[in-house]
C-alpha positions in Angstrom: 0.0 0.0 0.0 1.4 3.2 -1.1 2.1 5.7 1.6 -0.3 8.9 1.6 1.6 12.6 0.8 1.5 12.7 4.8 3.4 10.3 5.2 6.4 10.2 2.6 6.5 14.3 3.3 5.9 14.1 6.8 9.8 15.4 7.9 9.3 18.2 5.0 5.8 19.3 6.2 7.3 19.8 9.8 9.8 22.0 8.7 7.8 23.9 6.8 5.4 24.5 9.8 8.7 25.1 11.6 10.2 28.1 9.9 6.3 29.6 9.3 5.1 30.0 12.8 9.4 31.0 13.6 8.4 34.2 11.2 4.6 34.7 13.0 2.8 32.7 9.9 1.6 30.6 12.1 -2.1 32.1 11.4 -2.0 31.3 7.8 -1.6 27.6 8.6 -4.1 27.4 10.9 -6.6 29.5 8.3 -5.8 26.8 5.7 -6.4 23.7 7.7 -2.7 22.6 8.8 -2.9 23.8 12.5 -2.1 20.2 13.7 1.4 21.0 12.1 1.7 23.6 14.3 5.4 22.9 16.9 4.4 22.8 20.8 0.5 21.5 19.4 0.0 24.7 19.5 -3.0 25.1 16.4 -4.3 28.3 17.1 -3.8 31.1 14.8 -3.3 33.5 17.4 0.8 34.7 17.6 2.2 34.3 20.9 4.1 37.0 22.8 7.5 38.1 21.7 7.3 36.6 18.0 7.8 38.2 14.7 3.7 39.5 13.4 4.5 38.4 9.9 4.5 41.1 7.4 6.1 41.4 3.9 9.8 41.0 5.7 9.2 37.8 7.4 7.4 36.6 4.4 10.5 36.9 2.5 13.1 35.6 5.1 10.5 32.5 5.7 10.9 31.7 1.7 14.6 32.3 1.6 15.1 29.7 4.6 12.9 27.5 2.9 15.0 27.0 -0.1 14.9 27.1 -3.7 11.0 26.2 -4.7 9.8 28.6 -2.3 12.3 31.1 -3.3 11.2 30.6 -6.8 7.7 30.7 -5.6 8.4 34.3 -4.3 10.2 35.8 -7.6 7.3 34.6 -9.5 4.6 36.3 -7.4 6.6 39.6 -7.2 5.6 39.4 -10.8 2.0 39.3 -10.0 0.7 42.5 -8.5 -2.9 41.0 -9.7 -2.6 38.4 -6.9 -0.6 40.7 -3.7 0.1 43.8 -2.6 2.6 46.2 -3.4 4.6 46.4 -0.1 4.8 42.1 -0.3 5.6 42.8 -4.4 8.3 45.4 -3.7 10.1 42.6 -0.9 9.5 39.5 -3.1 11.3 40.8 -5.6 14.4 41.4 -3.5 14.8 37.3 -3.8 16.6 37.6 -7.2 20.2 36.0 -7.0 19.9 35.9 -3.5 20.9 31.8 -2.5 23.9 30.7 -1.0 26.4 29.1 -3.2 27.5 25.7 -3.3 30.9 25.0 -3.1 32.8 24.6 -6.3 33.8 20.7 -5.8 30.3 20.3 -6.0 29.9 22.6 -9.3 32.8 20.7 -10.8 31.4 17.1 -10.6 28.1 18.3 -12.3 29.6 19.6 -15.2 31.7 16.1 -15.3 28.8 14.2 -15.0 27.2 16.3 -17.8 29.7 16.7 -20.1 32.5 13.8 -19.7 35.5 13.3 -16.9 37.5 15.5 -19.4 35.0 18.4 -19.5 37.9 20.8 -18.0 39.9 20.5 -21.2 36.9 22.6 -22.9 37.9 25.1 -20.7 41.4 27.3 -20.7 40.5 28.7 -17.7 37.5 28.1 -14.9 36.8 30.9 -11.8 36.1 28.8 -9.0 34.9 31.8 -7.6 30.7 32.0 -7.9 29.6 35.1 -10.3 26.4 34.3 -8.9 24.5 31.8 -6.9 20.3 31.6 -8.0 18.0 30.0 -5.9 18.5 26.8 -8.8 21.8 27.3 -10.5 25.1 28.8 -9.8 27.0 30.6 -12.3 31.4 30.6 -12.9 33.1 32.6 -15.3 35.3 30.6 -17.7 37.3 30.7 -21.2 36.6 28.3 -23.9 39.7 26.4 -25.7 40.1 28.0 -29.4 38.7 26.3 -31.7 35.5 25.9 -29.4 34.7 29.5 -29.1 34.9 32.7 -31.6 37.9 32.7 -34.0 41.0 35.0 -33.3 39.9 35.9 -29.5 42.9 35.4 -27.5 43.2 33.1 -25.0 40.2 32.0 -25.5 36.4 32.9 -25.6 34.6 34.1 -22.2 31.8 32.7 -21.3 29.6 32.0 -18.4 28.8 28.3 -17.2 25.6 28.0 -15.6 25.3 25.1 -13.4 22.0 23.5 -11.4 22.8 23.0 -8.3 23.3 19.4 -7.1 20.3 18.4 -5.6 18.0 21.1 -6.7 15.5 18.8 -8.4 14.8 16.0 -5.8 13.8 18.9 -3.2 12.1 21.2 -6.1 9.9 17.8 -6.9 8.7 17.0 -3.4 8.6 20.9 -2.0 6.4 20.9 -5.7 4.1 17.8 -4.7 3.7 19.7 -1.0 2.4 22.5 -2.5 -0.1 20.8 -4.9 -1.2 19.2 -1.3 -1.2 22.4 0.7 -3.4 23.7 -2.3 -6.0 22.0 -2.6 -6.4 21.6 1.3 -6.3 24.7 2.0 -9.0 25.8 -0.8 -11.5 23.7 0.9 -10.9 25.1 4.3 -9.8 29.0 3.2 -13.1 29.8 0.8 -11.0 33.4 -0.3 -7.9 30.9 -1.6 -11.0 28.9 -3.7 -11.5 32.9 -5.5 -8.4 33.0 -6.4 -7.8 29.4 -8.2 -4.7 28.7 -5.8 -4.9 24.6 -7.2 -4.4 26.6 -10.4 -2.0 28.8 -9.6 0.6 26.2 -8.1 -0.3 24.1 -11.2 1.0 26.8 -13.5 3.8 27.3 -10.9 5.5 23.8 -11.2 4.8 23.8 -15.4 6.9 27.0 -15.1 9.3 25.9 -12.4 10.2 22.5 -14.1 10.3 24.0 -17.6 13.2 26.7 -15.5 15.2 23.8 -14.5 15.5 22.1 -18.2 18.7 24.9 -19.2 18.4 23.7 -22.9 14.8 25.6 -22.6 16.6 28.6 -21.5 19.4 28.3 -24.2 16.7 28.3 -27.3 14.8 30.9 -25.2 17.9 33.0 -25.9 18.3 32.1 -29.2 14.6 33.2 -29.9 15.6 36.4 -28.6 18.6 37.1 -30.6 16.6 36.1 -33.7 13.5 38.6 -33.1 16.1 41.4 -32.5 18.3 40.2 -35.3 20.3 43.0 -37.2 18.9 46.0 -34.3 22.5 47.5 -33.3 20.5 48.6 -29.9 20.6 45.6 -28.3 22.7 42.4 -27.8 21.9 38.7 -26.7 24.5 36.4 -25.7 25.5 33.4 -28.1 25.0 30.0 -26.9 27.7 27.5 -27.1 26.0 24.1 -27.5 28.7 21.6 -27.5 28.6 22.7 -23.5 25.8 23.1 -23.0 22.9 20.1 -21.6 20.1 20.1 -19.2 21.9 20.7 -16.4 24.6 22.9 -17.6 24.3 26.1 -19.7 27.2 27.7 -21.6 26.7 31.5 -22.7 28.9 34.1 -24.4 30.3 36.4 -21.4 28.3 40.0 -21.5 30.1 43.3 -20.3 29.1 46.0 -19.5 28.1 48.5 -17.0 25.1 48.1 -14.9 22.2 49.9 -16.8 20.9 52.3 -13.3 24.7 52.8 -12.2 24.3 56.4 -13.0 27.9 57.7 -11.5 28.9 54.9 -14.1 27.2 56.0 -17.0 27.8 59.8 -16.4 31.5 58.9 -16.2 31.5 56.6 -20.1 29.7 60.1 -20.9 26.8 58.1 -22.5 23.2 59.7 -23.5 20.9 58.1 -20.3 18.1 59.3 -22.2 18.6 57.7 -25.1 18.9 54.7 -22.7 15.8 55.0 -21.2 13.9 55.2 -24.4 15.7 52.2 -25.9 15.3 49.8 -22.8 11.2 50.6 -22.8 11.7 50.3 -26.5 12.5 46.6 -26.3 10.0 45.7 -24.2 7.4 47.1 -26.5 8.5 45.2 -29.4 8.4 42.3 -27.1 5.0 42.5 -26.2 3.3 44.0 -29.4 5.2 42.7 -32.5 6.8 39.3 -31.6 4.3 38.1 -28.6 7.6 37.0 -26.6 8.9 38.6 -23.8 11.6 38.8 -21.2 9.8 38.5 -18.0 12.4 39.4 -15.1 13.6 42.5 -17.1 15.2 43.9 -13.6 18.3 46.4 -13.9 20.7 43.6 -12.8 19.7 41.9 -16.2 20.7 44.7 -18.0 24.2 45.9 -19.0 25.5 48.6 -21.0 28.3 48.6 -23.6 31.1 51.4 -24.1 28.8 52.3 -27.2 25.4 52.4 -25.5 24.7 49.0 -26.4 22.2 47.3 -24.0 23.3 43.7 -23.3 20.2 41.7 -21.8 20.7 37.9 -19.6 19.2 35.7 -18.1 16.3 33.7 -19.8 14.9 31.3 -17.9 11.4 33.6 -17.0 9.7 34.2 -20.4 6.6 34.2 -21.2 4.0 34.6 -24.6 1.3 36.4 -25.9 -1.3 34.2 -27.1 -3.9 35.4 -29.8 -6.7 35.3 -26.8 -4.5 37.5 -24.7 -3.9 39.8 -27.4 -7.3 40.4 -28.1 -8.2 41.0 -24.7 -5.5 43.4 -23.7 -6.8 45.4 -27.3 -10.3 45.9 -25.7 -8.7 46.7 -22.3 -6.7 49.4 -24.6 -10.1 49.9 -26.2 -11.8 51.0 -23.0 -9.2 52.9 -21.7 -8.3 54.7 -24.8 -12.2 55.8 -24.5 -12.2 56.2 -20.6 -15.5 53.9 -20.9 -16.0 52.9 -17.3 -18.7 49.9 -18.3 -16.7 48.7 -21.4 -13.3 48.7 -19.0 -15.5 47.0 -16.1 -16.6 44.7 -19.2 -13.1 44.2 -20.0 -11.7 43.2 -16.8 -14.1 40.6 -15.9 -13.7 39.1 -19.2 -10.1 39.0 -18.8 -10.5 37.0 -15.3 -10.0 33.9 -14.8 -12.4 33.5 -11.9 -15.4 34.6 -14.0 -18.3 37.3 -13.1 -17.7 39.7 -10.5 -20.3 39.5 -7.3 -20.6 43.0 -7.3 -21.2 44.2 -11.0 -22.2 47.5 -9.9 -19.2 48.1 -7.6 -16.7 47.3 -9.9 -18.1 49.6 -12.5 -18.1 52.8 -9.6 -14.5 51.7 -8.8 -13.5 51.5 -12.5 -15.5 55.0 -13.1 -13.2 56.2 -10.1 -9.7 55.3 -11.9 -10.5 56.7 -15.0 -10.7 60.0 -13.0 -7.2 59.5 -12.5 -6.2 59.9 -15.9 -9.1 61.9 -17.9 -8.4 64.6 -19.3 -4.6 63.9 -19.6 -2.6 62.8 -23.2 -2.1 59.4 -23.2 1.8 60.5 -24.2 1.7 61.8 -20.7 0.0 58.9 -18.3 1.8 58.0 -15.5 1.7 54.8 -16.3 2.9 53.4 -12.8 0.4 55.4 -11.2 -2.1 54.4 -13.3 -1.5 50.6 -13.0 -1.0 50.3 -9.3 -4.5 52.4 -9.0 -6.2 49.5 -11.7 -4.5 46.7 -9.7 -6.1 47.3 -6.8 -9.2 47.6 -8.2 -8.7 44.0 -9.9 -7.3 43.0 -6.2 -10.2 44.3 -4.6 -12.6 42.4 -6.6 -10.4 39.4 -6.4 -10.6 39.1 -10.8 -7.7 37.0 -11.5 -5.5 38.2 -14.7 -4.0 35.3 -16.8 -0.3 35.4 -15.8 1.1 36.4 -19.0 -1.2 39.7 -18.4 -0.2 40.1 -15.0 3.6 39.8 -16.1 3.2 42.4 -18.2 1.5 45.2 -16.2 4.9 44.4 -13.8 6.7 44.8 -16.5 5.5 48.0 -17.9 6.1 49.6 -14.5 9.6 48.1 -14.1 10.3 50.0 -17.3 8.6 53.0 -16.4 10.4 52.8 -13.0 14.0 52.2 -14.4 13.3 55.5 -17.1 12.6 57.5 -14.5 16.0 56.3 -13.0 17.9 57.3 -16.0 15.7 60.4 -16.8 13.4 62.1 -14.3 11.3 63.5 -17.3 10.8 59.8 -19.2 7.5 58.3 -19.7 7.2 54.7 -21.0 3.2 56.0 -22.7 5.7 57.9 -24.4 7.4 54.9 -26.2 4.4 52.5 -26.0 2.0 55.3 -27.6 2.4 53.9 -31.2 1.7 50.1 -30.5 -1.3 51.1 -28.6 -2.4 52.9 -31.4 -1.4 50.3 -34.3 -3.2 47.4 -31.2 -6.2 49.9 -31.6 -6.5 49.9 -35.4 -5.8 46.1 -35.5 -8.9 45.0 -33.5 -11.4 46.6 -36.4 -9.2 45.8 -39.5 -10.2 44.2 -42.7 -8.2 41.1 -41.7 -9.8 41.3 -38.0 -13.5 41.6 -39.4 -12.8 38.5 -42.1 -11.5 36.3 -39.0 -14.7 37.7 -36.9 -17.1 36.3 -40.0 -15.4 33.1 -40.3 -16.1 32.6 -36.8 -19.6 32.6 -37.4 -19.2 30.3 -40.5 -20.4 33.1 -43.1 -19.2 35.2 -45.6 -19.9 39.0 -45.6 -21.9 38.3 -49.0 -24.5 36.1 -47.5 -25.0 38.6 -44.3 -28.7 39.3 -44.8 -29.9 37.7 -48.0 -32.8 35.9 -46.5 -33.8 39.1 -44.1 -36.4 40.8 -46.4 -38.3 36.8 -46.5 -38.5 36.9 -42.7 -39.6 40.1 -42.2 -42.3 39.5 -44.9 -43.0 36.1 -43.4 -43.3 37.3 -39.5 -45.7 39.9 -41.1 -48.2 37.8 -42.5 -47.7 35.5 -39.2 -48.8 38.5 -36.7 -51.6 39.7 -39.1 -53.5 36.2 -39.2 -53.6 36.7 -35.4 -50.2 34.6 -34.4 -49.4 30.6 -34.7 -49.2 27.5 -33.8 -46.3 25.0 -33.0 -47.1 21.3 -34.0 -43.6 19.7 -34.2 -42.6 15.8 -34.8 -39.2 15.1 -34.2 -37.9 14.7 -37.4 -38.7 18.1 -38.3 -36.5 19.8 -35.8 -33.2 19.4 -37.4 -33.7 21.7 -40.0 -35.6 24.6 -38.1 -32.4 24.5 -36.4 -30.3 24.6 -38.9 -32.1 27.3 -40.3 -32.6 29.1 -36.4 -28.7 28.7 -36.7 -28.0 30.3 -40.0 -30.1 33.1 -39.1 -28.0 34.3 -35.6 -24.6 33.8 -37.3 -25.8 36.4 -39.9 -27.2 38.3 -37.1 -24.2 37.9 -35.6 -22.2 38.7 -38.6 -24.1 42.2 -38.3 -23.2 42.9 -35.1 -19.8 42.2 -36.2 -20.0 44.6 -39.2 -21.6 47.0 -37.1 -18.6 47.1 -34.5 -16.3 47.3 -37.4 -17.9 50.9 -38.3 -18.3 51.9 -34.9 -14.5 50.9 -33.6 -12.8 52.6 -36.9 -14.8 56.3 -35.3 -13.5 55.6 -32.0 -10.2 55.1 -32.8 -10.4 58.0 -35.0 -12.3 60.1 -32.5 -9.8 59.2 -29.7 -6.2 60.5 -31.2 -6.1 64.2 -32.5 -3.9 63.0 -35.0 -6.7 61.1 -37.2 -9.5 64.1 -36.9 -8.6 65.2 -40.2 -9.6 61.8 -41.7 -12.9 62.1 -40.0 -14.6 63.2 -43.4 -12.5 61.0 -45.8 -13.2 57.9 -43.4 -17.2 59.3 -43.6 -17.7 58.8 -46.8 -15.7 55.6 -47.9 -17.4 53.6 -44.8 -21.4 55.6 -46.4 -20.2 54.9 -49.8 -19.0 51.1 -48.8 -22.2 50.7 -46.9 -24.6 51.5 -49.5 -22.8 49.8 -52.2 -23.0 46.8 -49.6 -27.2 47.3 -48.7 -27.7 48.1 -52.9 -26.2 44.6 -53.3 -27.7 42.9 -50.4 -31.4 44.3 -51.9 -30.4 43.0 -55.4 -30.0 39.4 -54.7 -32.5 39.3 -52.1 -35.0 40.4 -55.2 -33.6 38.4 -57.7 -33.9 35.0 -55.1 -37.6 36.0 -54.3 -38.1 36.2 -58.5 -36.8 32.8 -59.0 -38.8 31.0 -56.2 -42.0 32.6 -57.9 
């Protein structure tokens, strides 16, 4: 008989409980239905005199003593200011590089194991000294043999070896299968944790956290990168050496550079900070609106700049994708607040949620009317874009909607940009830089090629859209003025009243389709000064497309009517 999670985690469990109630967490076991794990048997959530209350500190020194899942688990929901608050964000995030290393012996043997007992001789030089220790892997500074790195470089390439920590997967796997535990216990006992999706959340949590530990993920991740920003002298990605590289060990071309907020630094190489700024929030925007693939840890110490302005980005084991659902959704987000339309924003959000319709329709709509204050009457050039997303994330907080994660990445992200500007120039503003792909995301969602994927949805064509109107109107007519009907139905004539019921709403719906298409194209328009002179142009193509469109639906609708007679 197999032993229950209890059981074969019952020495990990304890520990856990151990370091939780040392930091004054012991309330949130208790809450979720673990009080018997409690030390002393003590399963109350009350805190006893003289301990720590908890608080974003203690939360953070609890996950770092914990070790590497939990560390992880804290870097990814710094990234979600959707799910905590912006004290616990602002703490989380201080668990970047922050493990203990390993000692080198032990970083030594991996790479053997990986890579053969004569691995070293790959190497013309290895830094047994740590450049950095991760909550996963540690990372050494070495110099590939010629021949095995770039041609002509003397004494050989640099490079950085990235190595997973001995051990790092046996605890990640159980600490993983804890949580999946902890999860769904604690949704049945904690009701607010059941609002939220938390079996969800640490679902997503270990797909990402074991996809992080596979390094020849990270190493395509970077190549991906390289490609999308292929022949852009603004930026550089490392090269991957593969003939080093595995699972377990990840070999990357050395980046140099100063660090991109060291402003002393950049003062002193005499380079254009500006310029910086405006480049850095520049990436990020092609990531999110023109390749769907983005960098999703882009902190400063990821960052490095060149002698030549140059912005060097690492690290690429957090990255996430835009699917086509998510793009859509964050254009009629853009949508609503491009038109400060407090229903179509409220409309927005809840759509975007993952945890379906709001209990308080009403409420969120007065909350959502209240943050468009914030911004109305202001250029969207000029938004304070940090301002701005911290007020709509505690709206979504408050209402407990739950963003998809890629979303939720994003809004961090745009802040972190917006945040490191400011660093480099106190007048940058990232609306500034994402102003045209807001735009172009705005024109997309009513375009030709937008409408045609909208009608093919319904499984019409914009030709057939209301050839058969004119015979229902004329048939409901007759129907009302004989005094109404009857239904006498047999079975086997309901298949094709419902195919015909069915063709009928998709061209309905095909109308309503059409109909957004006008509208959308005037509210784009109506919402940027820049298009009001194409107000009149756009007028009359859309009233001259129109009427050539009802001329030809009346046509056919005749000429059918002619040839049943």
């Amino acid at each position: 008989m197999a032993p229950s999670p209890w059981t074969a985690h019952a020495r990990r469990y304890r520990e856990i409980a151990d370091v939780l109630a040392r930091h004054g967490l012991s309330q949130v076991l208790a809450r979720a239905g673990f009080g018997r794990l409690l030390p002393r048997g003590r399963n109350s959530a009350e805190t006893p005199p003289g301990a720590p209350t908890g608080g974003p500190v203690h939360v953070r020194l609890a996950l770092e003593e914990l070790g590497p899942t939990f560390m992880k688990l804290g870097q990814i929901l710094s990234t979600r200011p959707d799910l905590i608050p912006e004290a616990y964000q602002a703490e989380l995030a201080k668990l970047q590089d922050a493990a203990p290393p390993v000692p080198v012996e032990a970083i030594r043997a991996v790479i053997r194991e990986e890579l053969g007992e004569d691995a070293f001789a790959d190497f013309v030089e290895f830094d047994d000294v740590p450049l950095a220790s991760a909550s996963i892997g540690q990372v050494h500074v070495a110099r590939l043999a010629d021949g095995l790195g770039d041609a002509g470089d003397a004494g050989g390439t640099k490079v950085v070896v990235k190595v997973r920590k001995p051990g790092a997967v046996e605890r990640i796997r159980e600490d993983l299968e804890i949580l999946r535990n902890v999860a769904a216990t604690a949704s049945r006992a904690w009701p607010v944790l059941d609002d939220y999706n938390v079996v969800g959340l640490v679902g997503e949590f270990s797909r990402t956290l074991t996809k992080e530990l596979d390094y020849l993920e990270e190493g395509r991740n970077a190549e991906r990168f390289a490609a999308n920003f292929d022949g852009d002298t603004r930026y550089r990605f490392p090269r991957v050496f593969w003939h080093t590289t595995t699972s377990r060990v990840l070999t990357l071309e050395y980046m140099e550079g100063l660090k991109i907020n060291d402003l002393p630094a950049l003062d002193a190489a005499g380079l254009d900070r500006r310029a910086l700024a405006d480049h850095a929030a520049a990436a990020l925007a092609q990531m999110i609106f023109e390749d769907g693939f983005f960098h999703a840890d882009p902190h400063p110490g990821n960052m490095f700049v060149e002698p030549g302005g140059r912005i060097s980005v690492i690290d690429f084991g957090m990255v996430g994708e835009i699917s086509d659902q998510l793009r859509s959704d964050l254009g009629h987000l853009l949508i609503a607040l491009a038109r400060k339309d407090p229903r179509r924003l409220a409309r927005a959000l809840e759509a975007m949620s993952l945890t379906g319709p709001v209990s308080d329709p009403a409420r969120l709509a007065a909350d959502v009317a209240e943050f468009i204050q914030l911004y109305d009457g202001v250029d969207l050039a000029d938004v304070n874009v940090t301002r701005l997303a911290q007020r709509l994330l505690g709206v979504i907080r408050r209402h407990r909607l739950l963003m998809p994660a890629e979303a939720a990445m994003i809004i961090k992200m745009m802040v972190m940009a917006e945040g490191l500007g400011r660093v480099l120039d106190p007048g940058f503003r990232i609306s500034r830089v994402l102003e045209p792909h807001v735009r172009r995301l705005l024109l997309e969602q009513y375009s030709p090629a937008a409408l045609v994927r909208g009608l093919k949805a319904a499984g019409l064509t914009a030709l057939d859209l209301a050839a058969d109107v004119p015979d229902l109107v004329d048939s409901l007519s007759r129907i009302l003025d004989s005094g109404g009907f009857e239904v006498h139905l047999r079975a086997a004539e309901l298949e094709p009243i419902v195919a015909r019921a069915e063709r009928i709403g998709n061209k309905v719906l095909a109308g309503v389709i059409a109909a957004a298409f006008i509208r959308g194209v005037g509210e784009v328009v109506a919402s940027d000064r820049r298009w009001r002179g194409w107000r009149e142009p756009l007028l009359r193509t859309g009233m001259a497309a129109l009427g050539g469109l009802g001329g030809y639906f009346g046509v056919t609708s005749m000429a059918r009517r002619r040839l049943r007679r």
